[in-house]
LOTORNU-786672 format. One line per 5 residues: number of its first residue (from 1); their letters; for each residue x, y, z of C-alpha. Coordinates in Angstrom, 2 decimals. Each point is the difference from the previous one (the first is absolute). Layout:
BEGIN
NUM) A) X:Y:Z ~ ...
# end
This chain:
BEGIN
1) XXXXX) 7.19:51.43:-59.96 ~ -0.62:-2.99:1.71 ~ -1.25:-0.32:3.41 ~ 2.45:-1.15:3.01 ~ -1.33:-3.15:2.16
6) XXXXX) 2.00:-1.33:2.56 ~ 1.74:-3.31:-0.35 ~ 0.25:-3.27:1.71 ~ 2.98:0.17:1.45 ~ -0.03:-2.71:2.80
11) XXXXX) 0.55:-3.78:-0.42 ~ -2.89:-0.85:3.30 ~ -2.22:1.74:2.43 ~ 0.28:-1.66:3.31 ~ -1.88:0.79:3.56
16) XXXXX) 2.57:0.63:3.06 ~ -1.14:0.61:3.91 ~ 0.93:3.46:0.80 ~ -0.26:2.61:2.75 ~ -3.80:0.17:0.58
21) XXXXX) -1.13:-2.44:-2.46 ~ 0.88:-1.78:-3.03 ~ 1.92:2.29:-3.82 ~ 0.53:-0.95:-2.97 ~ 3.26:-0.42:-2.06
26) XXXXX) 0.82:0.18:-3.38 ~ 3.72:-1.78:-0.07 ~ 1.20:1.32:2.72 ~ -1.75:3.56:-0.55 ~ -2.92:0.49:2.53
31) XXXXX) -2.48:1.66:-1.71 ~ -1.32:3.54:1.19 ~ -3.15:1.69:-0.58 ~ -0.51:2.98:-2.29 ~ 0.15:2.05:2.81
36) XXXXX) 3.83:-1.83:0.60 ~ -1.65:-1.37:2.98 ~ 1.04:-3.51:1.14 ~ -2.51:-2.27:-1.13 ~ -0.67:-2.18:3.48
41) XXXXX) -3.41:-2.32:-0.27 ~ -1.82:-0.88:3.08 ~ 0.06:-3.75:-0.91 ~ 1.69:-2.64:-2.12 ~ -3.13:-0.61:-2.50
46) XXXXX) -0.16:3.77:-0.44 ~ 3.73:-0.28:-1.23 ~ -0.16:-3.02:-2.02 ~ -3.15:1.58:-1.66 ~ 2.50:3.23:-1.37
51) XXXXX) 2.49:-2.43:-0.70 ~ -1.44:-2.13:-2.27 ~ -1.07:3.17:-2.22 ~ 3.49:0.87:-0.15 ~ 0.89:-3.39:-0.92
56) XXXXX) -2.56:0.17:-2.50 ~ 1.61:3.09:-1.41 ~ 1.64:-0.34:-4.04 ~ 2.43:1.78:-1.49 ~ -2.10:3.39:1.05
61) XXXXX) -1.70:0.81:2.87 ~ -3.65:0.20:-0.12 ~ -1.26:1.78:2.95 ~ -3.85:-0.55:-1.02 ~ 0.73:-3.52:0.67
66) XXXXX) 1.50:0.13:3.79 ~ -3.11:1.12:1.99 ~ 1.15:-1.40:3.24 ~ 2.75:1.84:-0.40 ~ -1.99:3.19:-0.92
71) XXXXX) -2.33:-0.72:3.39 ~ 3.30:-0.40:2.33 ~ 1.47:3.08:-1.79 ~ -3.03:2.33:0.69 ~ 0.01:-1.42:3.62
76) XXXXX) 3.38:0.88:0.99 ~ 0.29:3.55:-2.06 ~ -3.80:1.29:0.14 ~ -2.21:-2.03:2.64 ~ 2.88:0.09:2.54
81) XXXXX) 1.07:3.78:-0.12 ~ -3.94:1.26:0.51 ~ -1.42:-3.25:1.68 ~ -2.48:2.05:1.85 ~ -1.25:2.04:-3.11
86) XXXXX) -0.48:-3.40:-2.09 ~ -1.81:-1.47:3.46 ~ -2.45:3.24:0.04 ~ -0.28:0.06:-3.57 ~ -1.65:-3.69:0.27
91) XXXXX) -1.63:-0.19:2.95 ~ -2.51:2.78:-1.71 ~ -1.51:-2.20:-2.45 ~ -1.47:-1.70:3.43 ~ -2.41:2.77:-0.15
96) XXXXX) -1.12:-0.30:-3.65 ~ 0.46:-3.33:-0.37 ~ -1.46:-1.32:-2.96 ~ -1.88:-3.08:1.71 ~ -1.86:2.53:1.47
101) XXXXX) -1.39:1.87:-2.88 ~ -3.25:-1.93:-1.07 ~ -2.00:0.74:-3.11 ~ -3.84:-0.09:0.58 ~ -1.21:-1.48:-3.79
106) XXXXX) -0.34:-2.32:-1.23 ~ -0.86:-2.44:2.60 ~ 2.54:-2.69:-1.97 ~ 3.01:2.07:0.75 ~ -1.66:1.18:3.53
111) XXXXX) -0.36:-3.50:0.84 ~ 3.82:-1.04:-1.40 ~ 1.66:2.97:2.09 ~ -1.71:-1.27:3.29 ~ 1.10:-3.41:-1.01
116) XXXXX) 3.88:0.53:-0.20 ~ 0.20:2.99:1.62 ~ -1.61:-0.43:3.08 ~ 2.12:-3.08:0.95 ~ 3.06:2.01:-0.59
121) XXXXX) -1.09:2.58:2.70 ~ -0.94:-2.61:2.18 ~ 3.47:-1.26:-0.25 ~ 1.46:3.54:0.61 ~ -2.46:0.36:3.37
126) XXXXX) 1.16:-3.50:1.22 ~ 3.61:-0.27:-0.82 ~ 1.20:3.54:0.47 ~ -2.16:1.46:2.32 ~ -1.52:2.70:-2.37
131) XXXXX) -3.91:0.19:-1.59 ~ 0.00:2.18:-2.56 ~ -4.11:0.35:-1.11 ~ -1.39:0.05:-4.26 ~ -1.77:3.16:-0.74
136) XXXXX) -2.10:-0.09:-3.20 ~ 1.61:2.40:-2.57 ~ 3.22:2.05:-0.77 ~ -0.44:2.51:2.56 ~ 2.58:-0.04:2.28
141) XXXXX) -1.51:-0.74:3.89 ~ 2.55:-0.30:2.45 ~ 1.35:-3.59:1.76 ~ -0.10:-0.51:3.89 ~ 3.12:1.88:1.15
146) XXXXX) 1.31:-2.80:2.29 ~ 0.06:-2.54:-3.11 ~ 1.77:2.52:-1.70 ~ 2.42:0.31:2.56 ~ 0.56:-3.70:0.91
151) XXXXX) 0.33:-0.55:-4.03 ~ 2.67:2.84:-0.29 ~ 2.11:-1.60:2.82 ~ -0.20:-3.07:-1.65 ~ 1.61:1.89:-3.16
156) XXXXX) 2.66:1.89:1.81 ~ 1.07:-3.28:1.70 ~ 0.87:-1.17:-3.84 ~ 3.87:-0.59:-0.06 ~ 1.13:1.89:-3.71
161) XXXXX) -0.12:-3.12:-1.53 ~ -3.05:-0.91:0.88 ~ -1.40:3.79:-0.98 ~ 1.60:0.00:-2.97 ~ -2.20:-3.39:-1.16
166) XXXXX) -2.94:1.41:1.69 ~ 0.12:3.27:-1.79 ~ -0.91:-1.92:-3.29 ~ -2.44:-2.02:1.70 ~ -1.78:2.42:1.59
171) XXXXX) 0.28:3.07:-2.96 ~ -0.85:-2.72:-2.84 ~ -2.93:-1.66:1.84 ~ -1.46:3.46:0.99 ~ -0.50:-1.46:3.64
176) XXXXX) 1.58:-0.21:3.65 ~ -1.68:-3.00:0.72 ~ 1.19:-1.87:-3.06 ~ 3.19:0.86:0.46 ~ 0.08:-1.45:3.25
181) XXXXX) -2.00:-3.24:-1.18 ~ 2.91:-0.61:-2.78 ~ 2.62:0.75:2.40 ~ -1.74:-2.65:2.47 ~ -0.30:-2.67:-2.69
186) XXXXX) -3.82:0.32:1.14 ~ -0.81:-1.27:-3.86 ~ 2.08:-0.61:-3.44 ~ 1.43:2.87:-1.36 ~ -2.17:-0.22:-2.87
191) XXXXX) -3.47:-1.08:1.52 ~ 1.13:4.09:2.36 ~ 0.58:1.35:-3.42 ~ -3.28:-0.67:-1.60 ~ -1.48:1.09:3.28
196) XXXXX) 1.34:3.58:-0.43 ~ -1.11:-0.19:-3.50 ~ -3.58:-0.99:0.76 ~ -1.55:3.43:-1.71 ~ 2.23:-0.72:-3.18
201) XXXXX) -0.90:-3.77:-0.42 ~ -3.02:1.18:0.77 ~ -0.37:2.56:-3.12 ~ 1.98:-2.29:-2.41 ~ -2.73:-2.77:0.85
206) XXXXX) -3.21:2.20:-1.22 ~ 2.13:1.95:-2.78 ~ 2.52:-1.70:-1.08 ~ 3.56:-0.08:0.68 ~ 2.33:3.12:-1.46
211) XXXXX) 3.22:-1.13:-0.87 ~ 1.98:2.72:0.60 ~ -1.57:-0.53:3.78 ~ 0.85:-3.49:0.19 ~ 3.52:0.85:-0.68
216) XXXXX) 0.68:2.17:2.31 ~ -1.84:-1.63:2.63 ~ 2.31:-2.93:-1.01 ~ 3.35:2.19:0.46 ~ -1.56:1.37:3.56
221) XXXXX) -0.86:-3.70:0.99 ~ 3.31:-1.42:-0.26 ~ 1.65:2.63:1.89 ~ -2.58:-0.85:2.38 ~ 1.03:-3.46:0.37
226) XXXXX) 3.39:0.99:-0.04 ~ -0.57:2.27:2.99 ~ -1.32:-3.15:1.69 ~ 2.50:-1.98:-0.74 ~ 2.59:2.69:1.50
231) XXXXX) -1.72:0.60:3.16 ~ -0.08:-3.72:0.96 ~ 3.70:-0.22:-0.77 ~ 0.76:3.11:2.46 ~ -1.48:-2.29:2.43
236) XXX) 1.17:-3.43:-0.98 ~ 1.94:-2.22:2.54 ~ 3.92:-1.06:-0.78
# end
């Protein structure tokens, strides 16, 4: 027996102003979360972005292929109903970051770490008011408290839109700092990526590269970039 997949069943997706934001509708049909939420967007772009992958929709529905509208969904249903849990959640990796972490051999990679790492943390001291110090090793030492905090309030001041975009950058880049870098448009989505990835580049550059690796490195990095791409449209101006 055949699987059931939902059908197109709308002729265009268009983006209306609504109470508190911006919706979109199907016909006339606004469309609703999976929660049966109403599905209001902080800001025109946001909108248009969902829109056009319901526009883009065939004759079935192919929900792999709407991530925008997978972010916005997860926003309104998860990030918004335990915004303070998500926050928390986050804010932690601030004190395990993974700039932090420093190997101590061979002096190549040593060298390499200090050499896009260090900058990054030098961002994080100057632009958000929080120096978080590399230890050499995996042992976990603990960060200065009051970076901790001021990075945390940072996080909790995330609207769920914005935390729901910075859940992926922070989670998939293993680091606070990163996450705030991408969601700062510090540098290109990509040139943050291979930051994060430093160790891995790193390995694949002395070893060889392992394909099974590469691909899923490849699937993480676009859902990085898409992340990106969602928290600057949370914040973009109509």
């Amino acid at each position: 027996m055949s699987e059931w997949k939902a059908k197109r069943f709308w002729k265009e997706a268009t983006v209306e102003e609504a109470e508190g934001g911006f919706t979109v509708r199907l016909d006339a049909r606004p469309v609703k979360t999976p929660a049966k939420r109403a599905l209001i967007l902080p800001t025109r772009a946001m909108a248009e972005a969902v829109a056009a992958e319901w526009n883009a929709q065939e004759e079935e529905i192919r929900p792999h292929l709407m991530p925008a509208t997978k972010t916005t969904n997860a926003a309104i249903d998860k990030v918004a109903t335990q915004h303070a849990e998500v926050a928390e959640m986050l804010a932690a990796y601030g004190d395990s970051d993974l700039l932090c972490y420093r190997a101590d051999h061979p002096e190549g990679l040593v060298a390499r770490q200090a050499e896009q790492w260090d900058p990054m943390l030098d961002w994080g001291a100057e632009a958000l008011g929080a120096r978080l110090e590399p230890r050499t090793g995996v042992i976990h030492a603990p960060q200065d408290p009051e970076a901790l905090r001021i990075l945390s309030e940072r996080t909790h001041a995330l609207s769920p839109f914005e935390l729901a975009a910075f859940h992926d950058l922070v989670s998939l880049s293993g680091s606070l700092i990163l996450g705030f870098a991408a969601a700062e448009q510090v540098k290109p989505l990509d040139a943050l990526w291979d930051i994060s990835r430093l160790d891995e580049i790193w390995q694949a550059e002395q070893w060889g590269k392992d394909d099974e690796a590469e691909q899923m490195a490849e699937i993480k990095k676009e859902s990085f970039l898409h992340a990106g791409r969602m928290f600057t449209l949370c914040c973009a101006q109509d």
